[in-house]
C-alpha atoms as one frame of an Amber mdcrd trajectory, in Angstrom:
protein
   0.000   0.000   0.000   1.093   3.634  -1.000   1.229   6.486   1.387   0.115
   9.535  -0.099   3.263  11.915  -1.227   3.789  14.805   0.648   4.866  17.861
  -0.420   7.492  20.206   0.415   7.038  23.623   2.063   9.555  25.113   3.377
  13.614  25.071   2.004  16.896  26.753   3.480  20.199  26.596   2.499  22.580
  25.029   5.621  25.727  25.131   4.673  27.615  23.750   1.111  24.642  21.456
  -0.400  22.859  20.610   2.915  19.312  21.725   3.064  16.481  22.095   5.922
  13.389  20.847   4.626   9.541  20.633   6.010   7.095  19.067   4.875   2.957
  19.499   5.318   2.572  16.827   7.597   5.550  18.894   9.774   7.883  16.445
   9.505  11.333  18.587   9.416  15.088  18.040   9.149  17.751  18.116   6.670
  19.232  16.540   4.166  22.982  16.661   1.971  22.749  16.509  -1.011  25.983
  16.097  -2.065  25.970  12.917  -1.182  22.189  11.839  -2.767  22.671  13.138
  -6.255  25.022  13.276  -8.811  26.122  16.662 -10.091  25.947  15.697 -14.076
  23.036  16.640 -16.703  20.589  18.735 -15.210  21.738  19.630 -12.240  25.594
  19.869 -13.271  24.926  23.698 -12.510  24.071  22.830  -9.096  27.435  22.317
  -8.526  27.961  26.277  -7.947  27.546  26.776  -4.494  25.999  30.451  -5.292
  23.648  28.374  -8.008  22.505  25.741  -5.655  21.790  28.408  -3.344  18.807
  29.425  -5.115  16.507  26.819  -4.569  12.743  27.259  -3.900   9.745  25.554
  -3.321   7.237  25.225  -6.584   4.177  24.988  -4.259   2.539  22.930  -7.781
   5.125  20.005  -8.275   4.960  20.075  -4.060   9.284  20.059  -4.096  12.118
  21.958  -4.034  13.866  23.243  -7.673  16.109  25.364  -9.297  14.935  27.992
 -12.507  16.977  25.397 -14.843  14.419  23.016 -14.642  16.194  20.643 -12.032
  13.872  19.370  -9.088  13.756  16.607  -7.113  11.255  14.436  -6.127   9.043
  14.511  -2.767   9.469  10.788  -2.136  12.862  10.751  -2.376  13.320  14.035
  -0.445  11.431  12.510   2.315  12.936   9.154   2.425  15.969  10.201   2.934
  15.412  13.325   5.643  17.697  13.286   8.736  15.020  13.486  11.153  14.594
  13.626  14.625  11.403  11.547  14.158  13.411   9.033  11.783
């Protein structure tokens, strides 16, 4: 059985290419992601710390992205938050 996805709504830049996330059910906490993704294709430019540091919640797709096009998917976002309620 599927849970429902849930979306993203809030984003902050840490430090380097860790972010603080929450999400609508208030589950918070932050994830790396240099260490998730690979910096290659689409988000190659998100290699730039000054680049990466523009990221914002599209309140439609419900996740975090970058005006290139790049985003990243809810699921996998919240799968993979350091948590205090992981």
């Amino acid at each position: 059985m599927f849970e429902e996805v849930k979306d993203v709504v809030e984003v902050r830049v840490v430090e380097k290419y860790r972010l603080f996330l929450r999400f609508e059910d208030g589950k918070a906490g932050e994830i790396d992601l240099e260490t998730l993704i690979k910096f290659e294709g689409i988000f190659e430019p998100l290699k730039k710390l000054e680049y990466f540091a523009t990221v914002t919640v599209d309140p439609e797709l419900g996740t975090i992205c970058w005006d290139n096009g790049a985003d990243i998917s809810p699921e996998f976002l919240y799968i993979n938050l350091k948590s205090d309620n992981n």
